[in-house]
Backbone as a chain_set.jsonl record, in Angstrom:
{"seq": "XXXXXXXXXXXXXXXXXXXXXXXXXXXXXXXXXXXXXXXXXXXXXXXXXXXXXXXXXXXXXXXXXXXXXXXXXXXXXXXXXXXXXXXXXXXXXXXXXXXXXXXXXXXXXXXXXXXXXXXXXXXXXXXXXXXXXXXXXXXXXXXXXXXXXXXXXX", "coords": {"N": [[103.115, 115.172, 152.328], [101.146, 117.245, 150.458], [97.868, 119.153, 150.301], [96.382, 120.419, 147.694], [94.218, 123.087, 147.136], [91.887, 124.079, 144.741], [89.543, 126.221, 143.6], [85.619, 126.792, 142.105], [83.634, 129.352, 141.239], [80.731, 129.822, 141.613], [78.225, 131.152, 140.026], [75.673, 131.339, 139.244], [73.064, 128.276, 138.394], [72.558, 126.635, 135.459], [70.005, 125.107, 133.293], [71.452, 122.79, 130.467], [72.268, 122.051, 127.246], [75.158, 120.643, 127.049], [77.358, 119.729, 130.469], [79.123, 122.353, 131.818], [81.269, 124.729, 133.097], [81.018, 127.944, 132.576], [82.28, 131.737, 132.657], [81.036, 131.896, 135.711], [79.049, 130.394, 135.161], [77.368, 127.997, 135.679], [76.749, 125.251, 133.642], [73.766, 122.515, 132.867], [73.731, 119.575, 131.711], [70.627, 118.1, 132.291], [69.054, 115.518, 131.612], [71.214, 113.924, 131.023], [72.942, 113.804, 133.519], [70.605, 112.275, 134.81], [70.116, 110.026, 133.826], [72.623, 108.866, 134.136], [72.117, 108.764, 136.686], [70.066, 106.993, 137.001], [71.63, 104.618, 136.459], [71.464, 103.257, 138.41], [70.42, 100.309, 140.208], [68.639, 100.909, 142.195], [67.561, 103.146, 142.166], [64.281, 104.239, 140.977], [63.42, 106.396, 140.088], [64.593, 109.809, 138.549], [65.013, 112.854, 139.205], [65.935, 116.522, 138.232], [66.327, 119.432, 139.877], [66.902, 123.263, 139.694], [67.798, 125.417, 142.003], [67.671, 128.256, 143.515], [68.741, 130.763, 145.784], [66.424, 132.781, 147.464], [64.324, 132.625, 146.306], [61.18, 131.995, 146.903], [60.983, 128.494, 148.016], [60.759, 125.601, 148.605], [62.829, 123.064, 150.436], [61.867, 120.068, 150.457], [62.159, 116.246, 152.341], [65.354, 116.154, 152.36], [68.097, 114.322, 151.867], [71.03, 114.673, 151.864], [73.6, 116.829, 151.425], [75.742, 118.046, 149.639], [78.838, 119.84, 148.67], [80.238, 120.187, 145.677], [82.821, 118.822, 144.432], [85.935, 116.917, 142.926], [88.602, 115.045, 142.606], [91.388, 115.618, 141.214], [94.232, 115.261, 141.114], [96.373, 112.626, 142.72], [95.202, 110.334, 143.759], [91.927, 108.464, 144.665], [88.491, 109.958, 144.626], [86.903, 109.364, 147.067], [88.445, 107.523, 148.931], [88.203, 104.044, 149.792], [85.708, 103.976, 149.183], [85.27, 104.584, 146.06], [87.535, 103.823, 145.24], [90.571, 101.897, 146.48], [91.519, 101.963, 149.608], [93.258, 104.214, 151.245], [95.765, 106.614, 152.403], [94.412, 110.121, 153.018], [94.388, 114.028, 151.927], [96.571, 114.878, 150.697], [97.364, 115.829, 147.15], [95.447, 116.796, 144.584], [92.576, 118.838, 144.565], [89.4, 119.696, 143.187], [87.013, 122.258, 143.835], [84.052, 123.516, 143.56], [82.329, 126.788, 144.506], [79.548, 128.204, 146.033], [77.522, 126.344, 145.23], [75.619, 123.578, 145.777], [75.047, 120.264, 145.736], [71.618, 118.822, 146.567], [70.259, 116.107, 147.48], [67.362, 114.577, 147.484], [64.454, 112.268, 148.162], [61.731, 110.556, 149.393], [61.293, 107.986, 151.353], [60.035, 105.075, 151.262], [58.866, 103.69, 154.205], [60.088, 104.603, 156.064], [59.415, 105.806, 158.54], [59.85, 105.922, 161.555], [61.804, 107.767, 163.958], [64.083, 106.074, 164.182], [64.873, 105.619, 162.017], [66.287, 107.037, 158.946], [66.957, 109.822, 158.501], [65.793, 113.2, 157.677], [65.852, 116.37, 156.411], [64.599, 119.699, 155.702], [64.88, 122.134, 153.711], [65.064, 125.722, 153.527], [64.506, 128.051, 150.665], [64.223, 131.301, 151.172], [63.686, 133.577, 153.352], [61.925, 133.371, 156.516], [63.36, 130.678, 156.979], [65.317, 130.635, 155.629], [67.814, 132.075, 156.589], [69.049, 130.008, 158.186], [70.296, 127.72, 157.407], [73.15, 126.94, 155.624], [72.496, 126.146, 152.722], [70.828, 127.985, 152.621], [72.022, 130.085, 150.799], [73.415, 129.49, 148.579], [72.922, 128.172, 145.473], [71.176, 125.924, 144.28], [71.57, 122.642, 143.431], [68.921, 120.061, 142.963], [68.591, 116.837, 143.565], [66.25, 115.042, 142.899], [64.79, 112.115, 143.737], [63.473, 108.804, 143.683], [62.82, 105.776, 144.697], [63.362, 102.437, 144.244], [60.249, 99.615, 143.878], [59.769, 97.506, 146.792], [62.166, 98.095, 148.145], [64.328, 97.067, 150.36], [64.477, 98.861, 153.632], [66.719, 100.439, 155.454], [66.427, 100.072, 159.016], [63.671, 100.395, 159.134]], "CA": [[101.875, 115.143, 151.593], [100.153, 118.519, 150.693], [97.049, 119.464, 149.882], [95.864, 121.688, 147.104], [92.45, 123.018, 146.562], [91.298, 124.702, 143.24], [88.037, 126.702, 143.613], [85.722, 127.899, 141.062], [82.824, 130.523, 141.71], [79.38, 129.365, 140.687], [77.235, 132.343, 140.282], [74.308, 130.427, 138.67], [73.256, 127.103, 137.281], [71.365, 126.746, 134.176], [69.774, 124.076, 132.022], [71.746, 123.247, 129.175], [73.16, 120.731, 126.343], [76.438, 120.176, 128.179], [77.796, 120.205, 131.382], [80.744, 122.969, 131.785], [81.638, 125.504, 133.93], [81.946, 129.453, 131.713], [82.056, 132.81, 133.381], [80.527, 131.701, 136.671], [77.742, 129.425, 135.133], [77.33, 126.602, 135.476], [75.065, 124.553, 132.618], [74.012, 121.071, 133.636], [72.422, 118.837, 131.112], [70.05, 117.483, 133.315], [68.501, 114.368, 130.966], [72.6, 113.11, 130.9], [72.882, 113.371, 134.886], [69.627, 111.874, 135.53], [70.307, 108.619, 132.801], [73.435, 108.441, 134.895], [71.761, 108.377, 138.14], [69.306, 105.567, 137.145], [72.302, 103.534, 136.329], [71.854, 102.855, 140.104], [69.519, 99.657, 139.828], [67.479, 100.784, 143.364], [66.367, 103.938, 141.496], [63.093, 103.807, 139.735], [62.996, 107.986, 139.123], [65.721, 110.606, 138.811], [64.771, 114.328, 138.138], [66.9, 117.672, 138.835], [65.81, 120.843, 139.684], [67.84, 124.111, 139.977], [66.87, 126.319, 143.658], [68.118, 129.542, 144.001], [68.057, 131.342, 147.016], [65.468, 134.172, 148.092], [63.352, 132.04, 145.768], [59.986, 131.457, 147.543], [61.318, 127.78, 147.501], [61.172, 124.771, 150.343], [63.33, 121.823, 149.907], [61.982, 118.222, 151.929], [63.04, 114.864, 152.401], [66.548, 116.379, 152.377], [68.784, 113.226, 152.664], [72.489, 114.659, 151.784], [73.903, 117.642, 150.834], [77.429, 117.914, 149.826], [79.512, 120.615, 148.162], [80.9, 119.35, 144.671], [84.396, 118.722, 144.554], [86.438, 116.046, 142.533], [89.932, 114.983, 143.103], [91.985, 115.53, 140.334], [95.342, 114.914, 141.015], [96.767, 112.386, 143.867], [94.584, 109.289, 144.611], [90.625, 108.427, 144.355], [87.526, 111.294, 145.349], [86.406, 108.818, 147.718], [89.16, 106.274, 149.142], [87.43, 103.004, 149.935], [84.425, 103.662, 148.623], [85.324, 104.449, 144.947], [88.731, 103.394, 145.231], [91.61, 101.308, 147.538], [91.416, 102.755, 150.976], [94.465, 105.316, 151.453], [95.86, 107.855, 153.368], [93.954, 111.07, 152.037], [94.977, 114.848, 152.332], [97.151, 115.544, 149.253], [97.284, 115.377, 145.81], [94.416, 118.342, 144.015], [91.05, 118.739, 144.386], [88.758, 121.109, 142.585], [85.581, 122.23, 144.304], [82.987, 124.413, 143.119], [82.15, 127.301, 145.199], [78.448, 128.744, 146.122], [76.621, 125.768, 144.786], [75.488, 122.657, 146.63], [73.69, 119.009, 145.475], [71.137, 118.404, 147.458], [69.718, 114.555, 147.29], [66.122, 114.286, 148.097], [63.799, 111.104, 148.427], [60.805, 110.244, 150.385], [61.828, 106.617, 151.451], [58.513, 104.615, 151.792], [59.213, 102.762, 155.113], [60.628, 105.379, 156.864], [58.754, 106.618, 159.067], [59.837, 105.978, 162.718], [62.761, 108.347, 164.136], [65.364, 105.441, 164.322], [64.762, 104.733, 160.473], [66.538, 107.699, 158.156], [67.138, 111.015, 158.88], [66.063, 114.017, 156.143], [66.078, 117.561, 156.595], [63.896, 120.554, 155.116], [65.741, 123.816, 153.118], [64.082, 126.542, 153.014], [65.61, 129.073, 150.121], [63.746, 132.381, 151.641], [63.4, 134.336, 154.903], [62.989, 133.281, 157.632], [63.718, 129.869, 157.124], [67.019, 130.113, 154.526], [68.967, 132.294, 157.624], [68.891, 129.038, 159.595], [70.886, 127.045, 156.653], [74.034, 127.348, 154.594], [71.9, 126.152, 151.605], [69.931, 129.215, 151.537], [72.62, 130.947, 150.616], [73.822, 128.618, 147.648], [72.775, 127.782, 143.832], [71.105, 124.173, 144.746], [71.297, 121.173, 142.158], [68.006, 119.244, 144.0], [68.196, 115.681, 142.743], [64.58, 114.097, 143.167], [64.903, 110.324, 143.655], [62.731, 107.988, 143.608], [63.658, 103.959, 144.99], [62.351, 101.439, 143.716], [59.47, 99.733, 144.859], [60.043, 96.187, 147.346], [63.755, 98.014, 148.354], [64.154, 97.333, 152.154], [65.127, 100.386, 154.341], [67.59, 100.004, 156.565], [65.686, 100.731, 160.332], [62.522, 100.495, 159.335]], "C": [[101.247, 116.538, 151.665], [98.962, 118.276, 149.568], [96.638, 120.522, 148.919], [94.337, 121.619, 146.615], [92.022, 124.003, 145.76], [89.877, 125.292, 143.558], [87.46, 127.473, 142.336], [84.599, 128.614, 141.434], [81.908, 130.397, 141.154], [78.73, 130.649, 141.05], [75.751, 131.906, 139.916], [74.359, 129.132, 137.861], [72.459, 127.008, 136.82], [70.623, 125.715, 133.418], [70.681, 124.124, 131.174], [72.148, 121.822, 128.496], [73.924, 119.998, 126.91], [75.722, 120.213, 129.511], [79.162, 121.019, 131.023], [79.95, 124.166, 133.169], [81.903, 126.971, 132.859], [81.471, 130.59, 132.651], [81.52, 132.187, 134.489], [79.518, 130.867, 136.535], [77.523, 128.533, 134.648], [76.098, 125.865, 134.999], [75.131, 123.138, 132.636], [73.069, 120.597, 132.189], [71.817, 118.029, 131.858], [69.323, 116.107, 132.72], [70.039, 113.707, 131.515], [72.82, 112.812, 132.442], [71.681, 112.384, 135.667], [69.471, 110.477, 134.919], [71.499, 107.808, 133.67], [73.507, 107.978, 136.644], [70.709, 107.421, 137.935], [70.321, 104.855, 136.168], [72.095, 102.536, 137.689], [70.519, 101.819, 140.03], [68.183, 99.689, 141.097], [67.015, 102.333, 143.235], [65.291, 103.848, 140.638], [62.841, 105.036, 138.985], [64.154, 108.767, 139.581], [65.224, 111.454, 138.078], [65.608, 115.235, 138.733], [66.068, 118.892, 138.415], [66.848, 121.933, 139.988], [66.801, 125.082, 141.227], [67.703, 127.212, 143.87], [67.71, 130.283, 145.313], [67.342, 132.615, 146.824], [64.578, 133.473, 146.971], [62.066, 131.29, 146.585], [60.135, 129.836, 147.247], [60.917, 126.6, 148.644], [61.339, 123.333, 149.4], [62.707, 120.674, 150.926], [62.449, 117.152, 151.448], [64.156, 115.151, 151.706], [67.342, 114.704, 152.876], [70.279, 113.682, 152.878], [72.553, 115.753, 151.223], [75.32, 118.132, 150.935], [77.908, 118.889, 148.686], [80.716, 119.465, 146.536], [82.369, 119.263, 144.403], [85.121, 117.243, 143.809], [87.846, 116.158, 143.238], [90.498, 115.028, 141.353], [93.06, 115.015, 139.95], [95.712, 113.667, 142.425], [95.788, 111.346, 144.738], [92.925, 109.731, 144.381], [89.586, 109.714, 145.042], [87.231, 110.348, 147.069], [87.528, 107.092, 148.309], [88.346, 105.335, 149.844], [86.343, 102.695, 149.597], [84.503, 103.747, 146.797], [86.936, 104.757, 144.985], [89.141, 102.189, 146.156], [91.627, 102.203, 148.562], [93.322, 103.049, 150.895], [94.625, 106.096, 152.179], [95.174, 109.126, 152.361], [94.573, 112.534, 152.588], [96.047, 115.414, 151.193], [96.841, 115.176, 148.213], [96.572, 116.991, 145.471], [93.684, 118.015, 143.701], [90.483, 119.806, 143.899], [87.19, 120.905, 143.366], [85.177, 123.781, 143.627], [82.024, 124.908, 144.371], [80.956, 128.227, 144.971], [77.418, 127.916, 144.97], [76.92, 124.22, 145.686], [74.518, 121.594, 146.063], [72.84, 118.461, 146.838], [70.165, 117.101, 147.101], [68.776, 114.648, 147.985], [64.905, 112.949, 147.48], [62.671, 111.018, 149.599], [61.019, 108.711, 150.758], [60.46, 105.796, 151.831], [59.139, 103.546, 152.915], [59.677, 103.133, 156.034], [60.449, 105.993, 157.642], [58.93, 106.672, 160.816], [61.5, 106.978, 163.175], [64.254, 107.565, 164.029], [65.838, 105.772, 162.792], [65.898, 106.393, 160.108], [66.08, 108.986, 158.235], [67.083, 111.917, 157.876], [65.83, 115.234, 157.04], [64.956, 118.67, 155.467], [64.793, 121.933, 155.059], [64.946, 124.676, 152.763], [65.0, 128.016, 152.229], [65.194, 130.764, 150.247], [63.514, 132.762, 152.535], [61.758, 133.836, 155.81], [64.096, 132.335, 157.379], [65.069, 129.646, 156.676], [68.535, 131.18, 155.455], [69.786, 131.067, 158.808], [69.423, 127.845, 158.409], [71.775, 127.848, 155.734], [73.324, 127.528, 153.281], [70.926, 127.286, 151.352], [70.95, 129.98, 151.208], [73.478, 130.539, 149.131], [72.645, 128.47, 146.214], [72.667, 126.233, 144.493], [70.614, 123.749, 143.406], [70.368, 120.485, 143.137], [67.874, 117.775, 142.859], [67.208, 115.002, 143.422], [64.609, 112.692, 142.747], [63.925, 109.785, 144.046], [63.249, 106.189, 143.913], [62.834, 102.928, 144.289], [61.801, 100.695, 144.483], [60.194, 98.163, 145.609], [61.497, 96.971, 147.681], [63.783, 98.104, 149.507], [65.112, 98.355, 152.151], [65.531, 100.063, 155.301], [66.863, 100.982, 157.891], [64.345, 100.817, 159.984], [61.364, 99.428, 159.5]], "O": [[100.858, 116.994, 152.741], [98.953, 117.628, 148.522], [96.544, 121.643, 149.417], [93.611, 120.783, 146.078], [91.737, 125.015, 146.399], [89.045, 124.416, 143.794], [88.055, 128.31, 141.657], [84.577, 128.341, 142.634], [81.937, 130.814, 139.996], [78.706, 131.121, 142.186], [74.788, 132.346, 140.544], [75.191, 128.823, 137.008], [71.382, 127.201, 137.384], [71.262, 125.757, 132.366], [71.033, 125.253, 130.835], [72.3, 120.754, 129.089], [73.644, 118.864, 127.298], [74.561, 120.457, 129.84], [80.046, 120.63, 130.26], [78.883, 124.324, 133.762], [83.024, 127.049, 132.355], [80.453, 130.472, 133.332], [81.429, 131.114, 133.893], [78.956, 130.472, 137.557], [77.457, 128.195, 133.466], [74.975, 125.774, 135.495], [76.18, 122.513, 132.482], [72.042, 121.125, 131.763], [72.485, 117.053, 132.199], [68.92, 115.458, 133.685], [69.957, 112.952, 132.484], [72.893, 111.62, 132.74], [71.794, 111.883, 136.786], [68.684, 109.724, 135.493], [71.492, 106.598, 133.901], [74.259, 107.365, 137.402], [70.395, 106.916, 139.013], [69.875, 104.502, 135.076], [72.495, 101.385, 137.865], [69.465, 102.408, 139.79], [67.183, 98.972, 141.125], [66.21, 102.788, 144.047], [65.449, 103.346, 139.526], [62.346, 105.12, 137.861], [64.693, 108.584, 140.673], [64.947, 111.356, 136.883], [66.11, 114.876, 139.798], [65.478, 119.26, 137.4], [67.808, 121.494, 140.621], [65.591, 125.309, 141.274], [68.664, 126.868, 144.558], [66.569, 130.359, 145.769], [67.742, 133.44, 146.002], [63.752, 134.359, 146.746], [62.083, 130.081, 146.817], [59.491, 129.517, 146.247], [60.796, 127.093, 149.766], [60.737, 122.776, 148.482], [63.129, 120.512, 152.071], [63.04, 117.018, 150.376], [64.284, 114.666, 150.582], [67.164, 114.117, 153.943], [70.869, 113.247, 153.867], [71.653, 115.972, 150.411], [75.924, 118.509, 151.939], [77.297, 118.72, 147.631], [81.505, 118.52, 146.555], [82.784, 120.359, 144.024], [84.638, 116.261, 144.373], [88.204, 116.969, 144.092], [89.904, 114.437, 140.452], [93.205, 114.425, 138.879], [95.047, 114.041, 143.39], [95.592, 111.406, 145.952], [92.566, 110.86, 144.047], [90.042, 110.362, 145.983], [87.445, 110.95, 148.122], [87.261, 105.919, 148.049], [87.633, 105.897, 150.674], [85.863, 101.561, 149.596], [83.774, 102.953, 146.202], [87.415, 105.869, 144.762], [88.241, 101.484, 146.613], [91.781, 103.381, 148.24], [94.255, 102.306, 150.593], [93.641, 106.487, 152.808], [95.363, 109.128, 151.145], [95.244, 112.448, 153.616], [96.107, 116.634, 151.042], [96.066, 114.228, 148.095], [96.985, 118.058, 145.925], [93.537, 117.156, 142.832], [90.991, 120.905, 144.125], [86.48, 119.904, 143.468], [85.848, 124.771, 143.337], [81.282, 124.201, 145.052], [81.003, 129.0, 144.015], [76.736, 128.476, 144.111], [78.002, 123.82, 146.117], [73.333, 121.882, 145.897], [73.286, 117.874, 147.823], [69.247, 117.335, 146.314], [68.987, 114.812, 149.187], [64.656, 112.895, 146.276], [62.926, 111.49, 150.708], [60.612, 108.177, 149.727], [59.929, 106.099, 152.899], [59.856, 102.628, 152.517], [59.848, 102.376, 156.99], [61.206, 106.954, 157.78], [58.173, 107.438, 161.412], [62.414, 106.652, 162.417], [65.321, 108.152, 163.85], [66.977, 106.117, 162.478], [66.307, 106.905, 161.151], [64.895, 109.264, 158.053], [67.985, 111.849, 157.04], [65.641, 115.12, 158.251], [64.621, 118.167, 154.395], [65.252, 122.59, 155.994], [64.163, 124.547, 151.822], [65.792, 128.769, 152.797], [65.782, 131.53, 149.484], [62.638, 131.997, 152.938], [60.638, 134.152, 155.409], [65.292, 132.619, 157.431], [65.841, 128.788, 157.104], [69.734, 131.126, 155.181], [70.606, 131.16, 159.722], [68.768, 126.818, 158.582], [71.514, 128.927, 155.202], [73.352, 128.6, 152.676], [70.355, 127.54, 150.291], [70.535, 131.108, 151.472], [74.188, 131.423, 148.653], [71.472, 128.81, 146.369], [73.557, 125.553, 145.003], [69.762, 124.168, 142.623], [70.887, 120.246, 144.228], [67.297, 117.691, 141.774], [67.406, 114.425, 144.491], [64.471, 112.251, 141.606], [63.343, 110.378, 144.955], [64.052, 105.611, 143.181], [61.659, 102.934, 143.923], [62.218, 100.622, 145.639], [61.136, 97.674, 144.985], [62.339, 96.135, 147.352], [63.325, 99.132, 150.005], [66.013, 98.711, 151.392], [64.882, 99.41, 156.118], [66.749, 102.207, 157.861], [63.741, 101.52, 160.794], [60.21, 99.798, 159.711]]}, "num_chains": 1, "name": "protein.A"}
């Protein structure tokens, strides 16, 4: 089983019509991603912002932040969760390099340390030496839950 991994080189991401990938920049239609993220029936709001670093910027209620990458060739992105659980490790994946989604939410209910764990990005000095993400092209998706949705730990 081998692994191959495809990289492409985000230099900026932009508003735009599409989604694609040209010269280094990457143009998101952000209405089409955000129609597709309230498919999810325990969202009530989905917005996207673009965060550049050294941008006087501060990200909160950080919940997830994960480097974009599909699988292309060789079995599901996600075995068991959006697939049949498998051995993983080969096949070809493409990831997109010097940009990062970062998923943010305020979770109403959340408020004791057990409950749900978020994080704060800060994309300017001091704070963006003390994170990868200041150093990244951030997709910030702003979620919203809907209301009555229990929170796990709280």
């Amino acid at each position: 089983m081998r692994l191959e991994i495809g990289s492409f080189r985000v230099t900026d991401v932009r508003s735009g019509t599409a989604t694609a990938l040209r010269d280094g920049v990457l143009s998101l239609d952000r209405a089409a991603l955000a129609g597709h993220l309230l498919e999810d029936a325990r969202l009530s709001r989905a917005g996207i912002e673009i965060a550049r670093p050294g941008e006087s910027t501060r990200i909160i209620h950080v919940l997830d932040a994960v480097e974009p990458r599909v699988k292309v060739a060789g079995g599901p992105d996600y075995p068991g969760l959006r697939g049949w659980p498998e051995l993983v490790g080969g096949g070809c994946t493409h990831r997109l390099d010097g940009v990062a989604v970062l998923s943010t939410c305020d979770v109403p209910g959340a408020t004791d340390s057990q409950g749900l764990k978020e994080a704060i990005v800060d994309l300017a000095d001091p704070g963006a030496l003390y994170t990868p993400f200041g150093r990244t092209v951030n997709v910030v998706l702003e979620l919203a839950v809907r209301e009555g949705l229990p929170v796990p730990g709280a």
